[in-house]
C-alpha positions in Angstrom: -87.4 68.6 87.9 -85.9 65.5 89.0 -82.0 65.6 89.0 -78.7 64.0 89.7 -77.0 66.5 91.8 -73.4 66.4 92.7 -73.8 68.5 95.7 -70.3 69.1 96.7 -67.2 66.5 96.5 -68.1 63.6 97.5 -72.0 64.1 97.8 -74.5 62.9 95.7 -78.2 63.8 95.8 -81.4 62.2 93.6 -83.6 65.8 94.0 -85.8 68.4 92.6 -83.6 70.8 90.8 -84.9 74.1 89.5 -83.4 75.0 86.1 -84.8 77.4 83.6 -85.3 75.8 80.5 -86.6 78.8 77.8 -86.7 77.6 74.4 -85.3 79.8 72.0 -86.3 80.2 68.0 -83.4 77.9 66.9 -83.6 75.1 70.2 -85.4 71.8 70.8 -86.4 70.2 74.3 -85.1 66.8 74.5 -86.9 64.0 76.2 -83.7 61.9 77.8 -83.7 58.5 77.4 -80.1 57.5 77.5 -77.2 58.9 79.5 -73.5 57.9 79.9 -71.1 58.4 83.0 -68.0 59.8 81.9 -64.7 59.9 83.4 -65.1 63.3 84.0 -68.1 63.1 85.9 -67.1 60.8 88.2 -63.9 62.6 88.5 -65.5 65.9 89.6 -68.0 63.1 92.0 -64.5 62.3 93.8 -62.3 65.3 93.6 -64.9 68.4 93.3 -62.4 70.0 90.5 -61.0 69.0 87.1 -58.0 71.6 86.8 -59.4 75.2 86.6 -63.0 73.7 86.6 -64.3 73.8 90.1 -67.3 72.5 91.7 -68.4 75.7 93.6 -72.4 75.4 94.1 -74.5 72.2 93.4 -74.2 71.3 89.8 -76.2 68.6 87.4 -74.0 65.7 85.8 -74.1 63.9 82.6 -73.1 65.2 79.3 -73.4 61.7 77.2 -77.0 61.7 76.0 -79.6 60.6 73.6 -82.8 61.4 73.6 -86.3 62.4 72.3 -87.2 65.3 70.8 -90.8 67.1 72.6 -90.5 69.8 71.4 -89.1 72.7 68.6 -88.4 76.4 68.3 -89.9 78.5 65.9 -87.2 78.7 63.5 -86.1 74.9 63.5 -87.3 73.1 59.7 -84.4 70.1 59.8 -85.9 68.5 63.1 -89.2 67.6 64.7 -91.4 66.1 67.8 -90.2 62.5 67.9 -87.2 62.5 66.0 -84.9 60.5 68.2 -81.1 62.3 68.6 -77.9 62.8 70.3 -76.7 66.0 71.3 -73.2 67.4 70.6 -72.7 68.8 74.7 -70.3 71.9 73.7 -72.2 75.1 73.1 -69.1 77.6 71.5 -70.1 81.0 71.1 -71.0 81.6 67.5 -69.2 85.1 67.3 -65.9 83.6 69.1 -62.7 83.7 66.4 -62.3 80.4 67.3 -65.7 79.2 66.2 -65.2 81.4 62.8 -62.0 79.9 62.3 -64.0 76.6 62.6 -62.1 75.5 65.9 -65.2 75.6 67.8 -63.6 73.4 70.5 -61.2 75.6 71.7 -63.3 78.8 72.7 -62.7 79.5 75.4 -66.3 80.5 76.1 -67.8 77.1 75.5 -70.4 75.9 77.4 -70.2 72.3 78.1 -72.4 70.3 80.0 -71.8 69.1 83.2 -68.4 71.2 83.3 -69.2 74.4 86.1 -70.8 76.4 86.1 -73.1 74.7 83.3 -75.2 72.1 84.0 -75.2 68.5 82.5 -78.1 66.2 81.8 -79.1 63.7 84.5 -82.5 65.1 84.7 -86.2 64.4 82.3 -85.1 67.5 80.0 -83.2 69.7 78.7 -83.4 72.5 75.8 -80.5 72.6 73.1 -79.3 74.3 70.2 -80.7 72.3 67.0 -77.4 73.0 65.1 -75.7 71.0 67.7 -78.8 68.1 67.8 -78.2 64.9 65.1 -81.0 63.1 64.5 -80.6 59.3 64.9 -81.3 56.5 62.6 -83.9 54.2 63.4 -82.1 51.2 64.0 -79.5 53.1 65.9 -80.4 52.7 69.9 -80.6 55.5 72.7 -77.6 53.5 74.0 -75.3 53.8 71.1 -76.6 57.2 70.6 -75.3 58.2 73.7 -71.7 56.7 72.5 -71.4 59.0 70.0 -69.7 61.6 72.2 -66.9 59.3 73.2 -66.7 58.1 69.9 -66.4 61.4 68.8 -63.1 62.0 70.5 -61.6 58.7 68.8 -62.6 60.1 65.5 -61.1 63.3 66.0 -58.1 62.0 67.2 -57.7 59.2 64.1 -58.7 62.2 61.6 -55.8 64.8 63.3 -53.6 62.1 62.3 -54.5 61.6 59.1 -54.5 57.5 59.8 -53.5 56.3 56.3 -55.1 52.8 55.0 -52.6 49.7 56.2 -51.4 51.7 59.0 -49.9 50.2 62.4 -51.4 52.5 65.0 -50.7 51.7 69.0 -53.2 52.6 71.5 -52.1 53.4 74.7 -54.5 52.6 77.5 -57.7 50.1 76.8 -60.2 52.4 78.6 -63.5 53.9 77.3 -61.5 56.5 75.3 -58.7 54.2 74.4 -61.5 51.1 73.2 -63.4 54.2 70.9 -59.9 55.5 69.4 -59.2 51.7 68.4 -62.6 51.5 66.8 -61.8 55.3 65.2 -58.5 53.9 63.9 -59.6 50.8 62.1 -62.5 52.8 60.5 -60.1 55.4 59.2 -58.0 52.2 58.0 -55.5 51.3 60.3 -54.4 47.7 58.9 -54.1 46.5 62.8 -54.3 48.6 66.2 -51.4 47.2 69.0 -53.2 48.0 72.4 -51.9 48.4 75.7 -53.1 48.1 79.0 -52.4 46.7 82.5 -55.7 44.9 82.7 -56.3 41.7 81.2 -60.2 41.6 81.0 -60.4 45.0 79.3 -57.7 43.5 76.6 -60.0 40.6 76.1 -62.6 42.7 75.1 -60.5 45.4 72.9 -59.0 41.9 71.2 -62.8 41.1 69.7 -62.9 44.7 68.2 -61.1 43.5 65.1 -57.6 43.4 64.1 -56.2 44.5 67.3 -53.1 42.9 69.3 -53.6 43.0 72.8 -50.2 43.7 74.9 -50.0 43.5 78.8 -48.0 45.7 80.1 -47.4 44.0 83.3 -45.8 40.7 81.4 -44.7 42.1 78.5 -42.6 44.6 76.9 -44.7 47.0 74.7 -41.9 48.3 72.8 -40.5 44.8 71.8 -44.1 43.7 70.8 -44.1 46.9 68.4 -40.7 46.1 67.3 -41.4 42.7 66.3 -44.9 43.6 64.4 -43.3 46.3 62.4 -39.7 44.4 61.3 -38.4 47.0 63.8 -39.2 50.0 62.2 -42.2 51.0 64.4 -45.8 52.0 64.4 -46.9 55.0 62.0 -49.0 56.3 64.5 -49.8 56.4 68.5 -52.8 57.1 70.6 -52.0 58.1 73.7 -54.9 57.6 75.7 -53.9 56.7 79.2 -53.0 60.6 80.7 -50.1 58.1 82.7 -46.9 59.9 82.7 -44.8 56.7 82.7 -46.8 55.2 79.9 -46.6 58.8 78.0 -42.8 59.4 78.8 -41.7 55.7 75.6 -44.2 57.1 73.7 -41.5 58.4 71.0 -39.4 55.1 71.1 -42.3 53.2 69.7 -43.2 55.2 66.0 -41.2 54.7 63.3 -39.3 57.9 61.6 -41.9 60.3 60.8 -44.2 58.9 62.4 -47.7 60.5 64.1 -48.7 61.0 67.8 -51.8 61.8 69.2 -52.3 63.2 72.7 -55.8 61.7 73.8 -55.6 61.1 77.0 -55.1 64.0 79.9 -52.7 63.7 82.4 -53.3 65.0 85.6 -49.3 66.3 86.2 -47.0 67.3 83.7 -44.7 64.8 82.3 -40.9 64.0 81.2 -41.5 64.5 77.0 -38.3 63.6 75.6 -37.8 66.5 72.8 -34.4 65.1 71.1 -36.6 61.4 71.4 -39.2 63.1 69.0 -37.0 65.2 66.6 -34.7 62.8 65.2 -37.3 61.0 64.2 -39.8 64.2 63.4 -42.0 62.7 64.7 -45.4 65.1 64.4 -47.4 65.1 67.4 -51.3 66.4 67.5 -52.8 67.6 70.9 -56.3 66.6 71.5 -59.1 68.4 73.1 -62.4 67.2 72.5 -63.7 67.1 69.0 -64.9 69.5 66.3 -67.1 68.6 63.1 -66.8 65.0 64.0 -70.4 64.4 65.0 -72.2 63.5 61.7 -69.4 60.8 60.7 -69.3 59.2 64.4 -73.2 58.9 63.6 -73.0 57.7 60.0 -70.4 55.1 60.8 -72.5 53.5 63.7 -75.6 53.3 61.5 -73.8 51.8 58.4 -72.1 49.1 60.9 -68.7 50.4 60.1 -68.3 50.6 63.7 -70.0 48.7 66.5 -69.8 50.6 69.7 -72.6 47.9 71.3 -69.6 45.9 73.0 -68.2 48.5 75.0 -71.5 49.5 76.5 -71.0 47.0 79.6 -73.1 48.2 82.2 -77.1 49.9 82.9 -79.0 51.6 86.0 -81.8 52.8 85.8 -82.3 56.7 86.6 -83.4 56.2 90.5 -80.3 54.1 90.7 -78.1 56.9 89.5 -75.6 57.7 93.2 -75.3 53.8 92.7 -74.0 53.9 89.3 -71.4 56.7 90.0 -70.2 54.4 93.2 -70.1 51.3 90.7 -67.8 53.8 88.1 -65.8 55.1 91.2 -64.4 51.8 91.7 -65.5 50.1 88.6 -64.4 46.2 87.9 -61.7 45.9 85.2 -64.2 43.8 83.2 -66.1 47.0 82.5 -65.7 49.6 80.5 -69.1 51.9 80.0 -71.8 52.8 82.3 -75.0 54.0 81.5 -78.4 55.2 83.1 -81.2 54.5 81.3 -84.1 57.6 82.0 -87.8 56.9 82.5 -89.8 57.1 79.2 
């Protein structure tokens, strides 16, 4: 089949791919339709590596997806031929003590697409577990189908937090994680979300997501916006979502006492965390990694309209246009935010 092939670093190739596809009692083959371009994708594109995850032989990318279901396994009664999904990308293995303790995200045997050695899901196909397959409603697109797996990280994030209602949360970094965390945090009832960024179109846009208080970093002082929105006591929780040391290293001077922190984003080095900063305020702070159970609700919240995920989805290619949609992400425009390939029907 037809694939988007990350060859080595650097190298992109449009190509038959072989891949064996068996369907198994309890799997469905997926028709694609819809397919976003993560971070992480176009990292491994420019770098070859992510950490311990090394590019070593050609590999498939794409692991944001929507798509149409072809076809079922034998055992599979909750889903049919032409139910239109999205597919959780994290396969854990089902006798792991991490997936019985119901922390499926962090065994360490998952299988995640587009994350060597598994392939990802720039290609016509692919075959999937139907416990981790969600069936779409019908007024919910392909494209905000395919947003449910970012989305899903801002909704893990907001509910490791425990976001109360009238909560003051900050989001560190207006990027596609940060802009889905925002949307997470009102949902879960944050009164008003203070974002931070050092571009001014991608504020613009996180402004019109709702009660949300763009802050430029390059002009202004975050910490004396946050002072002056909360009386000076701070906010009750933070995103970060950035993975910028600098940005991560005030994180502790801007919650109030006993206030919540969220690790979203990844940094790429390790970074000055100021421990006495964090205790005498005990402040709790919740690493990140992923998302687990979080699907259905991402799902249920874009189809009831509690959160529109439309807005953030700012650019399309079509499938032959693919190595040009990973150079447009490599050096993407401020004024975007998510980029997705549209497959042929």
């Amino acid at each position: 089949m037809k694939a988007l092939v990350l060859e080595r670093k650097d190298e992109l190739a449009l190509r038959d791919f072989p891949v064996e596809d068996e369907l198994g009692p309890r799997d469905v083959r997926v028709a694609l339709r819809t397919i976003g371009v993560c971070g992480s994708d176009v990292h491994y594109y420019t770098h070859g590596a992510i950490g311990p995850f090394v590019v070593r032989e050609p590999m498939i990318l794409g692991h944001e997806a929507a798509g149409e279901i072809v076809e079922v396994g034998s055992d599979v009664t909750a889903l049919k031929p032409g139910d239109r999904v999205c597919m959780e990308p994290g396969i854990p293995d089902p006798a792991s003590r991490a997936t019985r303790l119901g922390k499926y995200n962090l065994d360490p045997a998952v299988r995640f697409w587009a994350t060597p050695p598994v392939h990802g899901v720039l290609r016509p196909s692919v075959v999937h577990p139907a416990d981790f397959t969600f069936k779409l409603p019908d007024h919910v697109s392909y494209a905000e189908g395919a947003m449910v797996e970012p989305l899903a990280v801002g909704v893990h994030a907001a509910t490791k937090v425990q976001v109360q209602p009238g909560d003051i949360a900050v989001v560190i970094g207006a990027g596609p994680i940060g802009m889905v965390t925002i949307l997470a945090a009102l949902a879960a009832g944050c009164a008003r979300v203070i974002v931070s960024d050092v571009h001014e179109p991608k504020l613009e846009l996180a402004s019109k997501l709702g009660a949300v208080l763009p802050v430029n970093v390059r002009s202004q002082n975050l910490q004396e916006v946050v002072g002056r929105e909360t009386d000076g006591w701070g906010a009750d929780v933070l995103f970060e979502c950035s993975g910028y040391g600098p940005a991560m290293a005030e994180m502790f001077d801007l919650v109030c006492p006993g206030g919540k922190v969220a690790l979203v984003g990844i940094p790429l080095e390790p970074f000055a965390y100021d421990v006495s900063k964090a205790q005498v305020k005990e402040v709790r702070v919740e690493n990140v990694f992923r998302y687990a159970h979080v699907y259905p609700r991402a799902v249920a919240m874009i189809a009831s309209g509690k959160i529109d995920v439309k807005p953030l989805i700012t650019d399309r290619f079509a499938f032959e246009d693919s190595i040009a949609a990973f150079d447009f992400a490599k050096a993407m425009p401020p004024s975007s935010v998510k980029v997705q390939i549209d497959m042929p029907a």
